[in-house]
C-alpha positions in Angstrom: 88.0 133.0 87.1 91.5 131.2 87.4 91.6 128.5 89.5 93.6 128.5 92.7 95.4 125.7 91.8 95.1 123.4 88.4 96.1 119.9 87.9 97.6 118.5 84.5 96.1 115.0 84.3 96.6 112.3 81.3 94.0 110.4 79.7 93.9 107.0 78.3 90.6 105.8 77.4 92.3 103.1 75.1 89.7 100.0 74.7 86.2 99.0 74.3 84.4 100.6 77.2 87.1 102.7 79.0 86.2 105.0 76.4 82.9 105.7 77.7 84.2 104.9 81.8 86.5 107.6 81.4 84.2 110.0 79.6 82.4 109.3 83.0 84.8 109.8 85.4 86.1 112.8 84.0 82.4 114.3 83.4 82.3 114.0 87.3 85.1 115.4 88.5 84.9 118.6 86.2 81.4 118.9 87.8 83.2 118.8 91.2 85.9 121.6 90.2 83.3 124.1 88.4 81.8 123.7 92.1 84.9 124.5 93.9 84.8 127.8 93.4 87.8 128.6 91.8 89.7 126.4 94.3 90.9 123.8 91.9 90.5 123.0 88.3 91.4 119.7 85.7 93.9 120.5 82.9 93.0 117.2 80.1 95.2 115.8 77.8 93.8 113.0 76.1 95.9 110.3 74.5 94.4 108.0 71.5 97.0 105.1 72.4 95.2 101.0 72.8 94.2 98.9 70.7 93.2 100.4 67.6 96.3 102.6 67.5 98.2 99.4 67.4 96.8 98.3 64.6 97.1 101.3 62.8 100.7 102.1 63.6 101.9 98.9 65.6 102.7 100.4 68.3 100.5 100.4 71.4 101.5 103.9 72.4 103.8 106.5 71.3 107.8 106.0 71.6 108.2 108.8 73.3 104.8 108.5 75.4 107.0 108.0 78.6 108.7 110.9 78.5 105.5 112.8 77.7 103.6 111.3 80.5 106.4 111.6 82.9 105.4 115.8 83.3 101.8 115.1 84.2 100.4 115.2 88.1 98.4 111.8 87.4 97.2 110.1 84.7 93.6 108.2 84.3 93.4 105.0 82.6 90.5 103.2 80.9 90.9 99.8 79.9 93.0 98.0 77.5 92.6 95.0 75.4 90.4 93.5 72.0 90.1 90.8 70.4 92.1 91.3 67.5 95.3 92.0 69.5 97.3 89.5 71.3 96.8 90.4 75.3 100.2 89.8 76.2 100.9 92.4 73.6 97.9 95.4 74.3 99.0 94.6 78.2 102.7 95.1 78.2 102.9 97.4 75.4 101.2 99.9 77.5 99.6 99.6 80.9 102.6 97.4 82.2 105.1 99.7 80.1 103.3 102.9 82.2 103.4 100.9 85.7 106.9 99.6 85.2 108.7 102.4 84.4 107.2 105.1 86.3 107.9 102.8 89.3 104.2 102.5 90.3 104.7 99.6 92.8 101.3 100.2 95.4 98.4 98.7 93.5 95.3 99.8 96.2 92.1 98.5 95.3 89.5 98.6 98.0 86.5 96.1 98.0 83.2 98.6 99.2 80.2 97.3 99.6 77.7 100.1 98.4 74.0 99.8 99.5 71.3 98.9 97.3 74.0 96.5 95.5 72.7 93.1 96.4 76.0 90.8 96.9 76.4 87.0 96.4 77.7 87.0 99.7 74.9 86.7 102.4 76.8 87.9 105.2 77.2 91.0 103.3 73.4 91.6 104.2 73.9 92.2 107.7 77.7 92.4 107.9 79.5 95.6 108.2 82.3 94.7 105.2 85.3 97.0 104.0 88.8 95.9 103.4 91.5 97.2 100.7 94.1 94.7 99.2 97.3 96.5 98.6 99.5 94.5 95.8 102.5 94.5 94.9 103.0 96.0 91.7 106.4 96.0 90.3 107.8 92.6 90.5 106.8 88.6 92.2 105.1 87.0 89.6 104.4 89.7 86.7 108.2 90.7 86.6 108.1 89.7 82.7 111.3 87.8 83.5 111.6 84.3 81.6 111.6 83.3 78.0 110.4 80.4 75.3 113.0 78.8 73.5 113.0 74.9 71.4 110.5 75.9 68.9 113.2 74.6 66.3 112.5 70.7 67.7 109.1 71.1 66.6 105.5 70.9 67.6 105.1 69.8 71.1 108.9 70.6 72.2 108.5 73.7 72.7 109.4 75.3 76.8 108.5 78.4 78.6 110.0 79.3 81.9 108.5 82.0 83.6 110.2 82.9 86.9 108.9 85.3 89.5 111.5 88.0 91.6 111.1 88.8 94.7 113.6 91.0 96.6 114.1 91.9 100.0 113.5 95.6 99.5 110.5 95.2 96.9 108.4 93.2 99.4 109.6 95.5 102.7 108.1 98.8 100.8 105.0 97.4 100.3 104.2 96.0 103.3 105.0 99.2 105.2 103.0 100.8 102.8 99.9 98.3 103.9 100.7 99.0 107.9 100.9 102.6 107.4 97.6 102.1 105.4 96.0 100.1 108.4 97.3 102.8 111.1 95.0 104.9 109.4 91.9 102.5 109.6 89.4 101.6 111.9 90.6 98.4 112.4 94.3 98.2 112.5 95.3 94.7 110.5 97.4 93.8 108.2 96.9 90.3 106.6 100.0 89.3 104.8 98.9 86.8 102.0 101.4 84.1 100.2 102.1 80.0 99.3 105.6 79.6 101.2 104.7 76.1 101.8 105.3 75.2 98.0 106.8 78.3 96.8 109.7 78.0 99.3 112.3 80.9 98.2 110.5 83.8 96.8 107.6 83.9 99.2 109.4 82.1 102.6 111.7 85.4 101.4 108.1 87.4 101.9 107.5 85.7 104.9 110.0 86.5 106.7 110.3 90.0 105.7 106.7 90.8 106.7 107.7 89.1 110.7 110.7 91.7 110.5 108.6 94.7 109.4 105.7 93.4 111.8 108.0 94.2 114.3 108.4 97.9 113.4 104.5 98.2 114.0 103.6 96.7 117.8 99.8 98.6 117.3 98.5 97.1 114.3 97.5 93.3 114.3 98.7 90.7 111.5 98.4 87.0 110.4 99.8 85.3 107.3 97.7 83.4 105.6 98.1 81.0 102.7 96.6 82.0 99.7 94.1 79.2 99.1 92.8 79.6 102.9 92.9 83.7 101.9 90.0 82.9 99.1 87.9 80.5 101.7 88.3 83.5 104.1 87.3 86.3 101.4 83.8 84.2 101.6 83.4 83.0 104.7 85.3 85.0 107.4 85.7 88.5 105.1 84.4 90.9 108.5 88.3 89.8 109.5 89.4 91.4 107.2 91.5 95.4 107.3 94.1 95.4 105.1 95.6 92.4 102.5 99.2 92.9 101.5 100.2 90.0 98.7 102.3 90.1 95.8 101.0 90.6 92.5 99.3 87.6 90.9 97.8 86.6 94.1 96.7 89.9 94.9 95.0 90.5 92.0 93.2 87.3 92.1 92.5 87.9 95.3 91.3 91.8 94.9 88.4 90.7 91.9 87.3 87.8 94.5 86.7 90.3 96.4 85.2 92.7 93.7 82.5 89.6 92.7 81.5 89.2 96.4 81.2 93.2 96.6 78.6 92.6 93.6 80.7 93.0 90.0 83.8 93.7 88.7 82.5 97.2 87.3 82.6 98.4 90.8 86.0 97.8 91.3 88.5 100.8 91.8 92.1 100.7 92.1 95.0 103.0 92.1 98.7 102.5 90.9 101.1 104.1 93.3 104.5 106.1 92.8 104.2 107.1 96.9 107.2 109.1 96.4 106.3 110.9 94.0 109.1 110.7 91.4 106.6 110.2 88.8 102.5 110.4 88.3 100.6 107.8 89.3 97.9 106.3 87.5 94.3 105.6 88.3 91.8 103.1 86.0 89.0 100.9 87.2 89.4 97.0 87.1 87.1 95.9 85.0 88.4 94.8 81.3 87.6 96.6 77.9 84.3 94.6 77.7 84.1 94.3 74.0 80.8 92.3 74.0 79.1 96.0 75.4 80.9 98.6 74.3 79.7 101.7 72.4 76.2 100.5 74.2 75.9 102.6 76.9 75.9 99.6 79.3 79.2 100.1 80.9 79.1 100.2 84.7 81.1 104.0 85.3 81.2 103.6 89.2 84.9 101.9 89.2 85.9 104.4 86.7 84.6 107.3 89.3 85.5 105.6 92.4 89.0 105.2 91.3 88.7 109.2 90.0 88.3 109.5 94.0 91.0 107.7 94.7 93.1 110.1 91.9 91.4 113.3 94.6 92.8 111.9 97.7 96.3 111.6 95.4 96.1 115.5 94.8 95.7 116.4 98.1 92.0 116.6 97.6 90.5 114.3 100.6 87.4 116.3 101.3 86.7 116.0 97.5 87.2 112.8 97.2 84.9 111.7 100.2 82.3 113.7 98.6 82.4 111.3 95.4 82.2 108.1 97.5 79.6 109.2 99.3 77.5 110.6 95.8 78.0 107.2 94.3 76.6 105.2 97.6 73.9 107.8 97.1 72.9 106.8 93.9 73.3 103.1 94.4 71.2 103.1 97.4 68.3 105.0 95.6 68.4 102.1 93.2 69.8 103.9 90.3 72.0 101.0 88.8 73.4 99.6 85.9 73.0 95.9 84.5 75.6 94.3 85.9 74.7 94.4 89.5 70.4 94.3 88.9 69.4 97.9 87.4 68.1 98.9 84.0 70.4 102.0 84.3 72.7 103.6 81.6 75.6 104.4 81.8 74.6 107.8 81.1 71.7 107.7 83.6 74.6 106.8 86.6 76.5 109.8 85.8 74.1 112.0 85.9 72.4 111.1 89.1 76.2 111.0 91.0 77.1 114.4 89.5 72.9 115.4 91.1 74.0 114.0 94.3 77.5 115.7 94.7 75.0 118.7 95.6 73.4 117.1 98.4 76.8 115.4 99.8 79.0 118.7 100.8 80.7 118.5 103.9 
C-alpha cells in the first residue's frame, strides 16, 4: 500500500546516546504510521555526522550537508558532543551550523510533568504544572559574535570579548511567536524574561519591544521578570507560569531548570523552529550525549519521543502527536521508567511499552 502522503525526514543520531534516543523515537513513530492506514508514512535518511566523523575526517559534518539537508520536511537530531572533541567545536560545527543557517529562530521546549515521575518540586505533587519556554534561537547571547586576540603577550595576557546582538526585529518575531503560542493555551500568559537592570542596551532594547508587541495582544496577560527572580519563581511560584519568552542563554538555563524540577533532563523535549517554513526544522531532545551511559541501554528515550511529537504537530499531524503524549504519560504512570527519574527500566523496555500503549490511546 502507498501511503497517502510520505514525509522525507533527516536523521542525526551523532553522539553517545542519541544513537540509541533516536533509534527510539523513530521506532515509535514508524509504529504510529504502519497504524495509519496508509494515511502517512516516514521516508529516513540517516546521516553518520558527530563526533566520531570528526575525528575521522575533521569535519563535523559534510561540506555540502546544508544544501543536502535543506530538501528534507524536518530533520531529527540526537545529541552531540564527547570527550575527545573540543565542545565549542562538536557544537558549532554542527547543531549551531544546522540552527543558524536554516534560520531556526523558535526554540519551544515545554516543561510536562508526567505522572508516576516523582519531582523535587513538592508543589508538583498536588499542583496542576505545564508551561513552555520559547527561546530565542538565532542571536542575544549565542550570536558567535566576538573574538580572542593578545595571546602573543603571553600567558595570562590573553582577552576574549564575547558580545551578544540583539535587534529590534529578532526579539519582535519571537515574542509574537510566544503570544500567539499563549492564545492557544489555557491560560493566556506570556512572561517575558531578561536582566535590563545590568544589561542596559541589549535587553532594555527587549524590554521595550515586548511593551510594544504587548500592546498588539490586549487578551493575553504578561509581566517581565528579571531573570534571577525568573529561577526563584520556576521553584516557588511555577503554577504562574503559561508561556516564558527569553533570549537564548537565559532561556536555556531557564528551560533545564525547569526540566530538573519536571524530574530529569532526559524528559526534556524541544523543537527548533523555521515557522515560515523556508527551510526544515529540526527536533532533538535536551539532554547531552551522556558518554558515561552510552551503548548501555540506560538512556532515558521519552525527550527523544516527546520531541518526535512535537516533529507530528510540525507535519500537520496534531491528532498523532497527542496520541504519543498521551502513550508516554501512560507508560510513566504505570511505573515503567528508566533510571534517571526512579525505575529499573531500559531503554528498550520504555519503547516498547509506549509503542503498546499507542493502541489503547486512539482518539
Amino acid at each position: 500500500m502507498t501511503a497517502a502522503r510520505t514525509f522525507k525526514i533527516a536523521a542525526i543520531p551523532a553522539d553517545g546516546v542519541g544513537v540509541e534516543v533516536v533509534a527510539a523515537g523513530r521506532a515509535v513513530l514508524d509504529s504510529l504510521a504502519a497504524d495509519s492506514g496508509g494515511a502517512f508514512a516516514f521516508d529516513w535518511t540517516e546521516f553518520p555526522w558527530g563526533c566520531g566523523y570528526y575525528e575521522k575526517t575533521g569535519r563535523m559534518m559534510d561540506d555540502d550537508g546544508l544544501d543536502v539537508l535543506k530538501d528534507f520536511d524536518a530533520i531529527y537530531f540526537g545529541a552531540v558532543g564527547w570527550p575527545s572533541v573540543p565542545d565549542h567545536i562538536s557544537l558549532w560545527g554542527l547543531r549551531l551550523k544546522i540552527c543558524q543557517n536554516f534560520d531556526q529562530w523558535a526554540n519551544v521546549r515545554p516543561v510536562h510533568f508526567h505522572p508516576g515521575v516523582v519531582s523535587p518540586l513538592r508543589k508538583a505533587d498536588h499542583t496542576e504544572l505545564d508551561w513552555i519556554v520559547v527561546r530565542e534561537n538565532s542571536e542575544g547571547e549565542y550570536a558567535g559574535l566576538g573574538g580572542r586576540n593578545f595571546a602573543s603577550r603571553g600567558p595570562g595576557n590573553e582577552v576574549a570579548v564575547q558580545s551578544a546582538l540583539f535587534t529590534e526585529s529578532g526579539c519582535e518575531r519571537i515574542m509574537r511567536f510566544a503570544f500567539d503560542l499563549a492564545r492557544t493555551r489555557p491560560r493566556k500568559k506570556v512572561s517575558s524574561v531578561t536582566k535590563s537592570n545590568a544589561q542596559q542596551y541589549g535587553m532594555v532594547l527587549w524590554d521595550e519591544v515586548f511593551a510594544r508587541v504587548a500592546a498588539d495582544y490586549p487578551d493575553v496577560a504578561t509581566e517581565s521578570v528579571l531573570v534571577d527572580a525568573m529561577s526563584a519563581k520556576f521553584v516557588l511560584r511555577p503554577e504562574d507560569l503559561s508561556v516564558v519568552v527569553a533570549s537564548n542563554l537565559n532561556a536555556d538555563i531557564l528551560s533545564d531548570l525547569g526540566s530538573a524540577l519536571a524530574g530529569s533532563l532526559g524528559l526534556a523535549a524541544s523543537a527548533n523552529l523555521n515557522p515560515e517554513r523556508r527551510f526544515p526544522s529540526m527536533f532533538e531532545p535536551v539532554h547531552g550525549s551522556a558518554p558515561d551511559i552510552a551503548g548501555q541501554g540506560l538512556a532515558n528515550p521519552i525527550g527523544a519521543i516527546g520531541s518526535a511529537a512535537l516533529m507530528l504537530e510540525h507535519l500537520g499531524l496534531n491528532d498523532e502527536a497527542a496520541r504519543v503524549q498521551r502513550a508516554i504519560d501512560a507508560t510513566t504512570g504505570s511505573g515503567v521508567l528508566t533510571a534517571d527519574v526512579g525505575g529499573n527500566a531500559k531503554t528498550e523496555e520504555v519503547v516498547t511499552a509506549i509503542i503498546n500503549n499507542l493502541g489503547h490511546t486512539k482518539p
